[in-house]
C-alpha positions in Angstrom: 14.2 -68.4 -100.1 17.3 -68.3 -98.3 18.6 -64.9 -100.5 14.8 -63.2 -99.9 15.5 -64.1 -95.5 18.7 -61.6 -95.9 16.3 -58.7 -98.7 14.1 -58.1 -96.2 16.7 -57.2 -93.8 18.0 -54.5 -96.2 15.1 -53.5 -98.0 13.2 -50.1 -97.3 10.6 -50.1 -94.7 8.0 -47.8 -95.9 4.8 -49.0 -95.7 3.1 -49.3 -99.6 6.5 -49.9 -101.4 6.1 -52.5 -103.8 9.4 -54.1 -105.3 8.8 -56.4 -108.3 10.6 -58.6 -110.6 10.0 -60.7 -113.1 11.8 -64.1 -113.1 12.8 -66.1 -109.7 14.5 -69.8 -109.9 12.8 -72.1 -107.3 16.2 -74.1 -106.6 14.7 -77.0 -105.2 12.2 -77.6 -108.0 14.7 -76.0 -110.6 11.3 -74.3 -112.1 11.1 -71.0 -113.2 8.7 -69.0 -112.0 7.1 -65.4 -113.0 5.8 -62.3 -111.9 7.4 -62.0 -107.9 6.3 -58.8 -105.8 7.3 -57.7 -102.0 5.2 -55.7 -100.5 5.9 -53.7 -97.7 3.0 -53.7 -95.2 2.2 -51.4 -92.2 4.3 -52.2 -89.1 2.9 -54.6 -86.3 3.5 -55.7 -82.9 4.4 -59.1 -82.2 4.8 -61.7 -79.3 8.2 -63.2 -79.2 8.5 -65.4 -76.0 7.4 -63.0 -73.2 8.3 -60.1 -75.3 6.3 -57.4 -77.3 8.5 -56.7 -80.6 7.6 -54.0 -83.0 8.4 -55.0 -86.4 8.1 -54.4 -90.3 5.9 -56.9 -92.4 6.6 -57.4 -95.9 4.2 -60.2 -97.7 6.1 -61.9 -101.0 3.4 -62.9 -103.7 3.2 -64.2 -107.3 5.1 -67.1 -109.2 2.1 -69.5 -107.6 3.0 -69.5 -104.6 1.0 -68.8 -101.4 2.3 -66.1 -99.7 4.9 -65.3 -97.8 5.3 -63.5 -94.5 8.1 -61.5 -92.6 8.6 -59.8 -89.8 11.7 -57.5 -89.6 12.6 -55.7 -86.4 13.8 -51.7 -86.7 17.4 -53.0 -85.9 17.4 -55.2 -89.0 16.7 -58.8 -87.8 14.4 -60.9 -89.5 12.0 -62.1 -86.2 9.4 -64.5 -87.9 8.5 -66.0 -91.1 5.4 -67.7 -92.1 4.5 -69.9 -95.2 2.0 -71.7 -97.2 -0.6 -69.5 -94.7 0.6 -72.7 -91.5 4.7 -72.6 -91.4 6.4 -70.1 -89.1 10.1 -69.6 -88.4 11.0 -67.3 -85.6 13.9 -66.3 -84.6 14.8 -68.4 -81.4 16.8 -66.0 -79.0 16.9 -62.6 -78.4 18.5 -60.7 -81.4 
């Protein structure tokens, strides 16, 4: 999870790219799991504190897992992350 925070910050931005790969290690269950694909959504606007923030969404899916969320602002920073459709992470401070 950790490695995927810091992929989204480099990965392409163009909405409908698909990256895919085949294997991941879930550390903390030492399981393997199969079949992972990011998706690069269309961009959307979100509420951070009192501010708007445009930002890429990318959705990770496969290996069983529900799906996972992020939102990466055009200067690279990964703003929010939500899992297991309830979870969200933002990013506290002003990037």
């Amino acid at each position: 999870m950790a490695a995927m925070m810091r992929l989204v910050t480099l990965a392409s931005r163009t909405p409908g790219k698909t990256y895919s790969y085949k294997h991941s290690l879930e550390s903390e269950e030492m399981n393997l799991k199969q079949k992972y694909r990011l998706e690069v959504l269309p961009p959307e606007t979100i509420t951070s504190g009192e501010r708007q923030v445009q930002c890429s969404n990318f959705k990770l899916s496969g290996g069983g897992i529900h799906p996972v969320y992020y939102w990466v602002t055009k200067d690279g920073v990964l703003q929010r992350l939500m899992m297991d459709d309830q979870k969200i992470m933002e990013l506290a401070g002003t990037p």
